[in-house]
N, C-alpha and C positions, 0 to 999 in steps of 0.2 A: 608413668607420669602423663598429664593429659594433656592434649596440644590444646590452647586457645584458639580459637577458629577466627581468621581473619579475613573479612566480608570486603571487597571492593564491588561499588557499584559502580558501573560504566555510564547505565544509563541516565540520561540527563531528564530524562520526561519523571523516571523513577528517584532521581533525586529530587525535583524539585517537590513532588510528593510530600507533605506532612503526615496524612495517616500510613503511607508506606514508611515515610522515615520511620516513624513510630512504632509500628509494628514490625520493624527490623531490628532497631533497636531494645524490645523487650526481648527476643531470642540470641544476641550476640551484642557483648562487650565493645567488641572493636570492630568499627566498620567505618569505610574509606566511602566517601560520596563523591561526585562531581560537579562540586559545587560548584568549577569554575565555568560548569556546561561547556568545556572544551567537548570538540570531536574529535574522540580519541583515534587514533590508528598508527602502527607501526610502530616505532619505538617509544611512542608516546605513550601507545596502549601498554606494550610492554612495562616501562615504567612505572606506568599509574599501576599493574599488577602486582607486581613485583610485591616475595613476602606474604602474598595473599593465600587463604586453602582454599576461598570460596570466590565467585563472580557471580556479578548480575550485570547480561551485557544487554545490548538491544540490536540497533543496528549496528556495531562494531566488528567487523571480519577479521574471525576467529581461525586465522591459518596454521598449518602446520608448524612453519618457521614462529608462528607466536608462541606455542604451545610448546615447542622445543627450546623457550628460553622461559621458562616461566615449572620447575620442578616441584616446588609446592603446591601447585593448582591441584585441584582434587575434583572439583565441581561446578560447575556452570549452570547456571539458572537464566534462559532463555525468558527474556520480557517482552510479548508482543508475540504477533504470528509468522510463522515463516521460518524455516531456519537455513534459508541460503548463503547466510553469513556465517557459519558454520560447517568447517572440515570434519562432519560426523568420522570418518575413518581414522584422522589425524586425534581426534578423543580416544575413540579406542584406542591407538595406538601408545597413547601416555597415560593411559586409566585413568582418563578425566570421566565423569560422572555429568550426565545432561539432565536439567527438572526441565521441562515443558507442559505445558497444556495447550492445545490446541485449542481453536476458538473462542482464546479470552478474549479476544477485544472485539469479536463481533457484532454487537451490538452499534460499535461506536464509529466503526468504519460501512456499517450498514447505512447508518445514520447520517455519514458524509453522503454517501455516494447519493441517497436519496436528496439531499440538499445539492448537492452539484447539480443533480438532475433539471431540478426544479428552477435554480439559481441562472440555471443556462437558458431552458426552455422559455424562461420569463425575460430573458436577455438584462438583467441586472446587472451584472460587470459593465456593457455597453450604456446602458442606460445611468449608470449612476456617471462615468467618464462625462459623459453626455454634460447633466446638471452641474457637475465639479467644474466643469470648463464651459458655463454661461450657456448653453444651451437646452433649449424647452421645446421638445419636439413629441413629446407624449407618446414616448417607445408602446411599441404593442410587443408582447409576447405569448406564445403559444402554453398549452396544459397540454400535463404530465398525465391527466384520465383518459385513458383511449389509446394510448401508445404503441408500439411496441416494443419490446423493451428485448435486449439479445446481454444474455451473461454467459462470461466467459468464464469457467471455471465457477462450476456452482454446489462451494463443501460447504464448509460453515458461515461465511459470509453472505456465499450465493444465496445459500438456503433462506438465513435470517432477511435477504433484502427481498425476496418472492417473499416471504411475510407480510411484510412492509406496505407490498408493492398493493396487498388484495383491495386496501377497499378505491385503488384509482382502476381499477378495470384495465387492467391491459393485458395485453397480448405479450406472454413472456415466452422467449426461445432460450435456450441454451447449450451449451459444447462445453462437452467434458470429458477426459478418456474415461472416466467412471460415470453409470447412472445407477442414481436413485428409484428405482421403477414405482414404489411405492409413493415417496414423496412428490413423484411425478404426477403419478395420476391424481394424488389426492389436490392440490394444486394447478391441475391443467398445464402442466407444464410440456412441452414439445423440443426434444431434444432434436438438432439440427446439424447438418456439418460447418465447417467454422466460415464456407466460403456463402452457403446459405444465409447464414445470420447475420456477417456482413452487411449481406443486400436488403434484409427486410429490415432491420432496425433502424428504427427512429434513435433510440440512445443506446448504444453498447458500453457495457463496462466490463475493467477486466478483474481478476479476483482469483490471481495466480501467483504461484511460488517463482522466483528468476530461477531459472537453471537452462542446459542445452536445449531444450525441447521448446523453450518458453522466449527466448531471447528474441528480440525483435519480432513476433508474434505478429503485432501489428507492422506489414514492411508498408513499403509505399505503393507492391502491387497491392496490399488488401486493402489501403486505403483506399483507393482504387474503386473499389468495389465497396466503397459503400454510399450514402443517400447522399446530394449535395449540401438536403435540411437538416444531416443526421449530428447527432453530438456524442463524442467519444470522451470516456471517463475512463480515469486509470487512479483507484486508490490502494494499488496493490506494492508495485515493486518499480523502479527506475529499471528501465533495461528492456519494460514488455513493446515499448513501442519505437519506433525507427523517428527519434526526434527531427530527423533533418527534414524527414518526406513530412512529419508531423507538419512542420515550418511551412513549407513550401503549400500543402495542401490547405492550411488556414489562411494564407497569406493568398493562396487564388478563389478562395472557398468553395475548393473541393469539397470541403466539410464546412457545417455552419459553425460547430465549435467544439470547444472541449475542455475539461478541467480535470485537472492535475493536482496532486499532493506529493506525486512524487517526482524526480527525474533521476535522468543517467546519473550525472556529479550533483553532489549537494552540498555546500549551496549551490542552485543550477548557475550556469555562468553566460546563456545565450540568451542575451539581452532581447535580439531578434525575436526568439519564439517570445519572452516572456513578456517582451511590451503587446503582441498579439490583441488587437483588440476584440478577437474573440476566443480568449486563450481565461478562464478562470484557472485560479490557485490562491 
């Protein structure tokens, strides 16, 4: 007898989807969406599982204790990059089954980062504050051609935003414990150590997986050590940067600015950094 396969989607970006709903629903009968766009986690997530053979999570951390109340689970279909929210070991361990593809979404986080870049360099966040609150002082802001440009972590996103980067002419560095030699050269690309890049970039972003090695990445020494003009972008993980030194370094402008899509807790709750008026997100 054949088991009907029951699809729980977690994700909310993948629910709100019409052609994903769509094309989920031509493959499987029964499938659970979140439509209420709650953010699932802990017994919540459990719950909304529960009964399930299949998942489609996003950012929802997939822990062993989740996975150890959840018997029917069979398979996990990771939406988005990254799988830090995911206990790979604790899979094995209960013959859950992982679909992934690495750099779906690069294109689109490419495409932020490149807009943050630009969005800062032209001080827009500041300048539209400006006009919203009666004031006409004809903000000037700097270009993105000519730059130098420092990325951290440069696999599939990094790669796709040096694409991006070629016809503003800049000077790109990079840190990675992996290099591409090839992509390098073809590209001009100059790989650097992470405390170099720091200091010559005009924009650093990062474009990293959270784990031990990554966590606070950016502390408040390597803030430290970067330009006073410079602007830091983080479209990757909550966790890569030390929000507090973040705070305090915008708040004396250590740094001229920096935009964010992600943070530690989300929704973020530090009202301080986020009112920042040189903080985009």
């Amino acid at each position: 007898m054949n088991t009907i396969e029951k699809v729980a989607v977690c994700s909310r970006s993948f629910s709100r989807n019409p052609t994903l709903r769509s094309e989920l629903l031509s493959k499987y009968s029964q499938v659970t969406f979140n439509d209420s766009g709650t953010q699932l986690d802990g017994d919540d997530l459990v719950d909304f599982l529960k009964g399930h053979t299949k998942a489609i999570t996003a950012l929802e951390k997939i822990s062993d204790s989740i996975l150890a109340q959840l018997p029917e689970l069979k398979a996990i279909g990771k939406y988005g990059v990254g799988l830090d929210m995911i206990d790979l070991r604790a899979m094995e361990k209960y013959g859950v089954r992982l679909g992934w593809r690495p750099g779906v979404n690069k294109r689109s986080a490419a495409e932020l980062t490149l807009a943050f870049a630009i969005m800062m360099l032209r001080g827009i966040p500041q300048a539209s504050a400006e006009v919203r609150s009666g004031i006409w002082s004809q903000f000037t802001g700097g270009l993105l051609t000519g730059k130098t440009v420092g990325i951290i972590g440069c696999g599939n996103i990094g790669k796709d935003l040096v694409r991006m980067l070629e016809p503003f002419e800049c000077q790109i560095l990079i840190h990675d414990i992996t290099l591409d030699l090839s992509f390098n050269d073809l590209y001009k690309i100059q790989p650097v150590p992470l405390e170099d890049l720091l200091k010559q970039s005009d924009i650093v972003t990062l474009h990293l997986p959270l784990n031990g090695s990554t966590r606070n990445i950016i502390s408040a020494d390597r803030l430290l050590l970067m330009k006073s003009s410079a602007i830091l972008i983080n479209a990757a993980r909550g966790g890569l940067v030390d929000e507090g030194a973040l705070k305090l370094s915008l708040h004396t402008n250590g740094i001229a600015g920096a935009a964010f899509d992600v943070f530690i807790d989300e929704p973020p709750s530090d009202y301080e950094l986020l009112t920042s008026p040189n903080l985009g997100s």
